[in-house]
C-alpha positions in Angstrom: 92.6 -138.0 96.6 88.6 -137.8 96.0 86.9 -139.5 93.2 86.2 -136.5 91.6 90.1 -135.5 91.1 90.9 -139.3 90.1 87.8 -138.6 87.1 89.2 -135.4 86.1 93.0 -136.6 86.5 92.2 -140.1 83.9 90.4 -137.5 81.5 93.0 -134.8 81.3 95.7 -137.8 80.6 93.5 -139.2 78.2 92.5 -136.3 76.0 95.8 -135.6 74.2 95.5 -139.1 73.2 94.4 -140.1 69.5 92.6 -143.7 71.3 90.9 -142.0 74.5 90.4 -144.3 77.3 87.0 -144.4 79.3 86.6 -144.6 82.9 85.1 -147.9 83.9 81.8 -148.7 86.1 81.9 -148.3 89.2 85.1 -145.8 89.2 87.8 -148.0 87.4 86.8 -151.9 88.3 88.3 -153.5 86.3 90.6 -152.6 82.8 89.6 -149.0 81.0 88.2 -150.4 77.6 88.8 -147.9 75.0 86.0 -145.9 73.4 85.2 -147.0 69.7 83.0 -144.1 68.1 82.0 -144.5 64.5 79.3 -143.0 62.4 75.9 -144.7 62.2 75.3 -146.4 57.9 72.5 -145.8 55.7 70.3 -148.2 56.1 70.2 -150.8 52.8 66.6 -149.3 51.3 67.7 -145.6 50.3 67.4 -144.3 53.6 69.2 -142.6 56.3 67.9 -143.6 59.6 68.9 -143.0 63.1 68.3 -144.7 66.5 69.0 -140.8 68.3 66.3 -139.8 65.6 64.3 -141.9 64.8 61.6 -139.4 63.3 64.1 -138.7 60.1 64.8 -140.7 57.2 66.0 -138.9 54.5 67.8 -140.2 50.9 71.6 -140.7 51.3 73.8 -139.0 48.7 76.8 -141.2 47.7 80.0 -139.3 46.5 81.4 -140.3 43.3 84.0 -137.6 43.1 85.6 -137.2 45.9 86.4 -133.2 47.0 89.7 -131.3 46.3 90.1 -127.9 45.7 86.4 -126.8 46.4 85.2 -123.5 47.5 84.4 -123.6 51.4 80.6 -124.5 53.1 78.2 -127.4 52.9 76.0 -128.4 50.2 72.2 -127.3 50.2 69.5 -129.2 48.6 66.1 -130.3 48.7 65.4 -134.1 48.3 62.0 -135.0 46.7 60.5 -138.1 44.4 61.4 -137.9 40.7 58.2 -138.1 38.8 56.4 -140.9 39.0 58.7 -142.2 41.7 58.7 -143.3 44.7 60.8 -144.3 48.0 61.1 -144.8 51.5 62.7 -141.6 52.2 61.5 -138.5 53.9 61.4 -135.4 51.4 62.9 -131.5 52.7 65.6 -129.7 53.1 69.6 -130.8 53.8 72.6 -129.8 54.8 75.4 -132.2 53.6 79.1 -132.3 54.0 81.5 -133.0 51.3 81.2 -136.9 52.2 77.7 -136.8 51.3 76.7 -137.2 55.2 73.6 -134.7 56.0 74.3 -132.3 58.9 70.8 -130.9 59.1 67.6 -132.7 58.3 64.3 -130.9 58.3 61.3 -133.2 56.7 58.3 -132.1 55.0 56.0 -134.3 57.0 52.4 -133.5 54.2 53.0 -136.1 51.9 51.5 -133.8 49.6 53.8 -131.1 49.9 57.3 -130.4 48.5 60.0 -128.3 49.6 62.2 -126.6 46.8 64.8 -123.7 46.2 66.9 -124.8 49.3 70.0 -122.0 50.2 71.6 -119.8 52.2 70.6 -115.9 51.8 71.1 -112.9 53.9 67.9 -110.9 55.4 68.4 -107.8 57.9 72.7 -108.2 57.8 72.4 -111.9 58.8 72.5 -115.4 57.2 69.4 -117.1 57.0 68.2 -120.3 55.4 65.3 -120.3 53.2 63.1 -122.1 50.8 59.8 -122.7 49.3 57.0 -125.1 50.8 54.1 -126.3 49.4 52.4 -128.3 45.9 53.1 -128.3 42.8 52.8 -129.8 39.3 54.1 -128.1 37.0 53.7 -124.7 38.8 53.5 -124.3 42.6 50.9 -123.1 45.3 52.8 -122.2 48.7 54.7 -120.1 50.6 58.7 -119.3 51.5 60.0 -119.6 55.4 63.3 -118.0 56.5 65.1 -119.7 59.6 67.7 -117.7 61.1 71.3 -120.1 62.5 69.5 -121.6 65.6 67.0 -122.7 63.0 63.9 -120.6 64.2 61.2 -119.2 61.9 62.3 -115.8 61.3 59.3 -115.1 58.8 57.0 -116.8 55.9 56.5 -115.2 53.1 53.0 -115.4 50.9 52.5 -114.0 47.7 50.1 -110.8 47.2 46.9 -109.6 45.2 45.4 -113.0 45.6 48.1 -114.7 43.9 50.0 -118.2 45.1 53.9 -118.3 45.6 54.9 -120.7 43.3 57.9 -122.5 43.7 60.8 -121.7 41.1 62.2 -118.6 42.3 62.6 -116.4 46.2 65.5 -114.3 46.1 66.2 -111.7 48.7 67.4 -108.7 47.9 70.1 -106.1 49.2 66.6 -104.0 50.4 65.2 -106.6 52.5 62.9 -107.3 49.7 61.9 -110.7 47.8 61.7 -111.6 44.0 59.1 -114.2 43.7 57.9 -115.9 40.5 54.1 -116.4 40.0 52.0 -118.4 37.5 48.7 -115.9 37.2 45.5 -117.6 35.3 44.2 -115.0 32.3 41.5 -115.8 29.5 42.8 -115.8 26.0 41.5 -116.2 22.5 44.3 -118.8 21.3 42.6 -119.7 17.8 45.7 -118.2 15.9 47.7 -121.0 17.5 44.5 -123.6 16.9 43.9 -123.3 20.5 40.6 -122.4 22.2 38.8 -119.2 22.0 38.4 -118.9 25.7 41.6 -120.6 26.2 43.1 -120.1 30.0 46.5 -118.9 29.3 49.2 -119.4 32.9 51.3 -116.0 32.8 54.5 -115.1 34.2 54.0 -112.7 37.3 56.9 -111.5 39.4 56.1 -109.3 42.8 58.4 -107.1 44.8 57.1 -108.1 47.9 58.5 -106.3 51.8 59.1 -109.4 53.8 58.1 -107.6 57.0 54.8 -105.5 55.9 54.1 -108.4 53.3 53.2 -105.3 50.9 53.3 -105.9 47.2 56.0 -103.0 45.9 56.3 -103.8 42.1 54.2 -106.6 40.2 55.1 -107.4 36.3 53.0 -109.7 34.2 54.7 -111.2 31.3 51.0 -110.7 28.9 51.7 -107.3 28.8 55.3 -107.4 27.4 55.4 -111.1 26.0 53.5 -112.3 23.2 52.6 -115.8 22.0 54.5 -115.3 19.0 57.9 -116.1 21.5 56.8 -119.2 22.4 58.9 -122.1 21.5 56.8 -125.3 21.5 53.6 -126.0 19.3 50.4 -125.7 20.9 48.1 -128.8 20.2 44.5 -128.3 19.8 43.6 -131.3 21.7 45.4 -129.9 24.6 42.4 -129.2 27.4 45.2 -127.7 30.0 46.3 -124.0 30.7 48.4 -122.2 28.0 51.8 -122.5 30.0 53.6 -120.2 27.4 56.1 -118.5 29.3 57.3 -120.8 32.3 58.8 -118.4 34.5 62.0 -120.0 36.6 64.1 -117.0 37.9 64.4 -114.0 38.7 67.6 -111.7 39.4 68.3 -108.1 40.2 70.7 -107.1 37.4 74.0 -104.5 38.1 71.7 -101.4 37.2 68.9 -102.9 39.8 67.1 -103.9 36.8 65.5 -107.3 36.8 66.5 -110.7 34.5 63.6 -112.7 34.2 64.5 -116.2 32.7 61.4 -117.6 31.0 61.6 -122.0 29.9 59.0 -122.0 27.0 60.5 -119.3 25.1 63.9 -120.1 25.6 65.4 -116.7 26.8 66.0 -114.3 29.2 64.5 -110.8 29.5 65.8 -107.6 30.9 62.9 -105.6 32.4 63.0 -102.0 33.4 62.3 -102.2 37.4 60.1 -98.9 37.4 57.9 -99.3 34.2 57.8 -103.5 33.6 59.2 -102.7 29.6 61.6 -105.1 28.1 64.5 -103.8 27.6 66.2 -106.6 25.9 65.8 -110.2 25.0 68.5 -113.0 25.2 68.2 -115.9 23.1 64.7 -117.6 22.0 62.6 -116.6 18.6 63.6 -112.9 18.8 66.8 -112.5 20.6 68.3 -108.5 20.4 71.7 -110.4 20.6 73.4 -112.4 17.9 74.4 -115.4 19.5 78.4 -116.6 19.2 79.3 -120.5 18.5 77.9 -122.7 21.3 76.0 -119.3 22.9 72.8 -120.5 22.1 70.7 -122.3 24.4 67.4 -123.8 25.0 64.2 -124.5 27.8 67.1 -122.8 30.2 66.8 -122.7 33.9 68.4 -120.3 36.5 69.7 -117.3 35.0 72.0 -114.6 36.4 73.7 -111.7 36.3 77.6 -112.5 38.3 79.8 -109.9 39.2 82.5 -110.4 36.4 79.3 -109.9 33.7 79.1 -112.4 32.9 75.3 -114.1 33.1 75.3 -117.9 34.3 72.3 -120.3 33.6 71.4 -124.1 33.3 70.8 -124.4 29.7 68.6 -127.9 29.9 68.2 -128.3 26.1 65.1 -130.1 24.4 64.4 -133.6 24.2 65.0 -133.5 20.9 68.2 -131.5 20.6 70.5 -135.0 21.1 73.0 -133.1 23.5 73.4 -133.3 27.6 72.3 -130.6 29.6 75.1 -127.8 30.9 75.6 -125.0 32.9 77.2 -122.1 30.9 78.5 -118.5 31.7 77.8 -116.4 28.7 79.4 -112.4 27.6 77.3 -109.9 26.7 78.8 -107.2 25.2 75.5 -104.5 25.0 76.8 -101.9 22.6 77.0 -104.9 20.0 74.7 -106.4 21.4 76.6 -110.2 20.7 76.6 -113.2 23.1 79.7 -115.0 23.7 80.3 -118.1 25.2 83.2 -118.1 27.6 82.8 -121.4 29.9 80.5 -124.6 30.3 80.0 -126.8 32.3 79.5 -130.9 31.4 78.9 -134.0 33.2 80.7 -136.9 32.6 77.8 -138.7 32.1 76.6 -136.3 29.4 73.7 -136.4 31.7 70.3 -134.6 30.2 68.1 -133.0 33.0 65.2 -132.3 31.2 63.7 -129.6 33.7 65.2 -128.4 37.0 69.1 -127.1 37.5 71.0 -124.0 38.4 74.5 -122.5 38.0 76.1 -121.5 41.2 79.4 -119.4 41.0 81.4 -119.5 43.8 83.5 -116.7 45.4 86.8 -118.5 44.6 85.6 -118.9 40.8 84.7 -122.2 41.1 81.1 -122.9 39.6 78.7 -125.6 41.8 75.8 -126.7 38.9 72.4 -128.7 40.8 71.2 -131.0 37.7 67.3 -130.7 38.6 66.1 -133.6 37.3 68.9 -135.7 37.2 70.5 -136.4 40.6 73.7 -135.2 40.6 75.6 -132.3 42.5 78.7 -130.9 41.1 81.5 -128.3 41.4 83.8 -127.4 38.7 87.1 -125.3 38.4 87.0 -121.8 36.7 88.2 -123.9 33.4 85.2 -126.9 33.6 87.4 -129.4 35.7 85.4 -131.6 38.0 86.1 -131.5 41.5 83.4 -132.6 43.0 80.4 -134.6 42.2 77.8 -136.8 44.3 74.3 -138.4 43.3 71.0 -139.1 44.8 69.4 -142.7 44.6 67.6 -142.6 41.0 64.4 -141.9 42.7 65.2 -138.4 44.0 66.2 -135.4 42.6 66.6 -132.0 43.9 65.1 -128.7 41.8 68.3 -126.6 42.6 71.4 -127.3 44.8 73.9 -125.0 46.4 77.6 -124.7 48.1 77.7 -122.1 50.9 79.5 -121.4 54.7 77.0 -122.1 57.3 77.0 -122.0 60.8 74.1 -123.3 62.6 73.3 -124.0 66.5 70.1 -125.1 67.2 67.6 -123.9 70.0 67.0 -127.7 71.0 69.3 -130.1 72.8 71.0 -133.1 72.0 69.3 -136.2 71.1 70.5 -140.0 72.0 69.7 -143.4 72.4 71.8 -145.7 74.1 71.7 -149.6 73.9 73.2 -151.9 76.5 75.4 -155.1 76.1 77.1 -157.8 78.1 79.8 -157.1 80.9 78.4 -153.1 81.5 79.3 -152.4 77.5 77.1 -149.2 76.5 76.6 -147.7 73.0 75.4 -144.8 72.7 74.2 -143.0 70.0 74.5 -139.1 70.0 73.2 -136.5 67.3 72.2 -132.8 66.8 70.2 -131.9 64.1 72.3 -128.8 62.0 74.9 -128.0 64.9 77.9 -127.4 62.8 80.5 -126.7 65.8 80.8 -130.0 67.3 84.1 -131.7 67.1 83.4 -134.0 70.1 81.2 -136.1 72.6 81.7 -136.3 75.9 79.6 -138.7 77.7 78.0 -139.1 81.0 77.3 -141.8 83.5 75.7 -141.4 86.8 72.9 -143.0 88.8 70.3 -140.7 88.5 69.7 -137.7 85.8 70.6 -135.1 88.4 74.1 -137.0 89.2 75.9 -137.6 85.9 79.7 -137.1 85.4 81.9 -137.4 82.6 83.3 -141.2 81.6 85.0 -140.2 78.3 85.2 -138.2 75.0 85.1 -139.6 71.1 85.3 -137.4 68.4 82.2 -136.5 66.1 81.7 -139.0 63.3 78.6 -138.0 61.0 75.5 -137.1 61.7 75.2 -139.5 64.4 78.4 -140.9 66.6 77.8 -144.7 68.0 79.9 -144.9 70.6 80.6 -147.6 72.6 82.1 -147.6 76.3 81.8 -149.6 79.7 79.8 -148.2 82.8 77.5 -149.4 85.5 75.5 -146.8 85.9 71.8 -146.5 85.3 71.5 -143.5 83.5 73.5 -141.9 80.5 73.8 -138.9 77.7 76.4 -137.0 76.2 77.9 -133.6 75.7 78.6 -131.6 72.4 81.7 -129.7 72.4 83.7 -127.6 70.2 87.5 -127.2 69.0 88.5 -125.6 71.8 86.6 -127.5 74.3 83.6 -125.6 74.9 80.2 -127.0 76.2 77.3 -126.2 73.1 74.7 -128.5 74.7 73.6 -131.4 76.8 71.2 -134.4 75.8 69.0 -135.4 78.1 69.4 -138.5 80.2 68.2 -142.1 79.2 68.3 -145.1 80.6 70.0 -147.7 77.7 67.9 -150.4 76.7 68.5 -154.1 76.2 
C-alpha cells in the first residue's frame, strides 16, 4: 500500500471522529498526538491581536447577555474612540458573531479618519457592505464605499454641487440611488436669537445622488422649509461657531416614496414631498402637526424610520437634562387624526443615557436590534422589549449605529498563518481569513517544500483565528479552509514555523 493511500486511509478514519488524530512526522513515527485547536484571546490591553495578522488590532466586544431567540446574521458595527478617548485599538468596520468574536476586520489606517454607518444594503439585486469614511466633529467631510461579498470596492460615493458627504446617513434605495445627509454652510442674520448679524448658519441638505453617473437627482435644503423658530436649544451670544440648528441624522424613503428626514436640534421628524422639497408634516419638536400620546414624545432623536407595519422606529436620545435613559421606540401614526401613539420601547438595563449616536433596527422576525451610539452597548430585544441579547465595547469605544443582518462573505485573498515550532516536532499553527463566513474547518499541510504539501489533519474553526497544534517533521506548513460539506474555499500560503 503507498504512502499516499495510508494518509488518505488515517484521515478518512479520523474525520467522523469528534478528537481527530494527526498523522505524525515522517509518516507515523512514533504515537499520532491528537490535534488541540482553540481560538486565539484578546490580548489584556483592549485589543484583539493575531500572530496570522498581525496588521489588525481591533476593540474586543464582551457579551453580557448571552443570545437566544435572535433573528439570524452577524452584528455590524463601526469601532471608534469615545470623545476624548483614547486606546490601543485599530478603528473600522466589523463583523462579529453572537460571542462577540469579529469575523471581518477592515481598519481605517488615517489616524485622522473615522469610519461610521456600518451595514449590509442591497445595490444592483445583490448584498453589499457599506459605510461612510472620512472626518468629523460634529459633522463629517468624506465619502461612502460599497464592497460587494468577496469584499472588493464595488463603488465610492461623493457628495455633489461642491458639497462634502457627511457622515450620519447613506441609504440605498430600491432605484439604485443613495440618500445622503449634508451639513451646507449659509450666511444668516441671527440677531433675533442674539446671535451675529453675519452669523454662518450649518443647514440640513439631503441629495438624491445615481451611484453609477454620480449625478445629483434631487437636493433639499432644510433653510428653505425650516426656520429657526424650530430649534430646540438656546443660542448663546458668545458662541463664535456655526449655527448648527437643524442637525440632520437620517434619512428614509417613506411608503408613498416620500422622504423622513430626522433632524436632532429640533427634536422631530419631517415628511418632505420628494418632487417639490415642502413639508408635508412635522413629528414632534416646537410645532408638531401630531398630538403626541403618553410616553410618544421624544427628544434630540436619532435614526428615524418608516417599517413596514407603520409604524416609524427611532433612537430617542433625550437631553441632558431630561433625568431619563435613552430608548429606542416604535411609534403609531394615525394621519387622519393626525395623533402619535406609543406602541413599544426599548430600555437598557443599565438605564444607560447615550447622549448622541443610536439607531433602531427592526428585524424581519419582529425582533428590534437598538446600537446605543455613544454608549457601548449592542442589543436585541423581543417584539414585547425582552432582552435577548446584549454585548459592550471597552468604555473607550463606541460605535455611531450598529446592526444584525445574514452575510455571506468570501474573500478575493487567501488564507493567512503563522506557525510556531516546539519541542519533539510539536507545531502550532495559527490560521485565519479575514470575513470568510463558510469555513467550518482547517485542514493542514506538511511537506518539505511549498510545492510538496499534503494533508496531516483537520480541527474545526474556532474564532477568528484557530491555534492549532499538531506534530510533523516537515519544513514547510499552511492550512486549508473548508466548508460543511467538505469543500476546498482556499489555501494559505506556505511558511516555514519559527522558533
Amino acid at each position: 500500500m503507498s504512502e499516499k493511500i495510508t494518509r488518505l486511509g488515517l484521515l478518512r478514519a479520523a474525520a467522523g471522529g469528534a478528537a481527530l488524530v494527526a498523522v505524525g512526522g515522517a509518516l507515523g513515527c512514533g504515537a499520532a498526538p491528537r490535534i488541540r485547536a482553540s481560538a486565539s484571546p484578546a490580548r489584556p490591553g483592549q485589543t484583539w491581536e493575531f500572530r496570522s495578522r498581525p496588521d489588525l488590532a481591533m476593540p474586543p466586544v464582551e457579551v453580557t447577555t448571552p443570545a437566544r431567540g435572535v433573528a439570524p446574521g452577524y452584528l455590524f458595527a463601526a469601532a471608534k474612540n469615545g470623545p476624548g478617548e483614547s486606546y490601543p485599538a485599530q478603528d473600522g468596520p466589523m463583523i462579529l458573531g453572537n460571542d462577540g468574536r469579529p469575523v471581518w476586520l477592515r481598519p481605517v489606517r488615517n489616524e485622522e479618519e473615522d469610519a461610521m454607518d456600518f451595514k449590509v444594503q442591497r445595490y444592483r439585486g445583490e448584498p453589499v457592505l457599506t459605510w461612510w469614511q472620512g472626518t468629523h466633529g460634529g459633522f463629517g467631510r468624506g465619502e461612502f464605499l460599497i464592497l460587494d461579498g468577496s469584499y472588493r470596492e464595488v463603488a465610492r460615493v461623493r457628495a455633489g454641487n461642491g458639497y462634502a458627504a457627511d457622515h450620519h446617513e447613506f441609504l440605498i434605495t430600491e432605484r439604485d440611488t443613495a440618500l445622503i445627509g449634508i451639513y451646507g454652510e449659509a450666511t444668516r442674520d441671527l440677531s433675533s436669537l442674539g446671535g451675529r448679524t453675519d452669523g454662518v448658519v450649518l443647514e440640513g441638505v439631503v441629495q438624491e445622488i445615481d451611484i453609477r453617473s454620480g449625478e445629483v437627482l434631487f437636493e433639499w435644503h432644510s433653510l428653505e422649509h425650516v426656520g429657526f423658530d424650530e430649534y430646540a436649544y438656546e443660542l448663546s451670544p458668545e458662541n463664535e461657531d456655526a449655527f448648527d440648528y437643524f442637525h440632520i441624522n437620517s434619512v428614509d424613503v417613506d411608503r408613498d416614496e416620500n422622504l423622513l428626514i430626522s433632524a436632532r436640534r429640533t427634536s422631530a421628524v419631517y415628511k418632505i414631498d420628494r418632487e417639490t422639497g415642502e413639508v408635508i408634516w412635522r413629528l414632534g419638536g416646537e410645532k408638531s402637526d401630531f398630538e403626541m400620546g403618553e410616553g410618544a414624545r421624544f427628544a434630540y432623536q436619532h435614526d428615524a424610520r418608516r417599517r413596514s407595519d407603520g409604524t416609524i422606529t427611532l433612537f430617542d436620545n433625550r437631553g441632558e437634562r431630561m433625568n431619563e435613559p435613552s430608548r429606542g421606540v416604535a411609534l403609531e401614526l394615525d394621519e387622519d387624526a393626525m395623533t402619535a401613539t406609543l406602541v413599544r420601547e426599548y430600555t437598557h438595563p443599565t438605564d444607560t443615557f447615550a447622549i448622541f449616536q443610536g439607531n433602531v433596527q427592526a428585524l424581519p422576525n419582529g425582533n428590534a436590534f437598538v446600537g446605543w451610539g455613544s454608549s457601548p452597548y449592542l442589543s436585541e430585544f423581543s417584539r414585547d422589549g425582552e432582552l435577548l441579547f446584549d454585548a459592550r465595547f471597552p468604555d473607550e469605544a463606541e460605535s455611531y449605529r450598529a446592526f444584525r443582518s445574514p452575510w455571506k462573505g468570501q474573500p478575493a485573498d487567501v488564507p493567512a498563518v503563522a506557525a510556531e515550532s516546539g519541542p519533539e516536532d510539536q507545531v502550532t499553527l495559527y490560521a485565519s481569513w479575514n470575513g470568510a463566513t463558510e469555513i467550518a474547518s482547517w485542514e493542514m499541510l506538511a511537506g518539505p517544500n511549498p510545492d510538496g504539501l499534503e494533508p496531516v489533519g483537520s480541527a474545526p474553526r474556532k474564532g477568528f483565528e484557530t491555534a492549532i497544534s499538531f506534530r510533523t517533521g516537515e519544513p514547510f506548513v499552511a492550512a486549508r479552509a473548508k466548508d460543511r460539506s467538505g469543500r476546498v474555499l482556499g489555501t494559505s500560503e506556505a511558511v516555514r514555523p519559527g522558533g
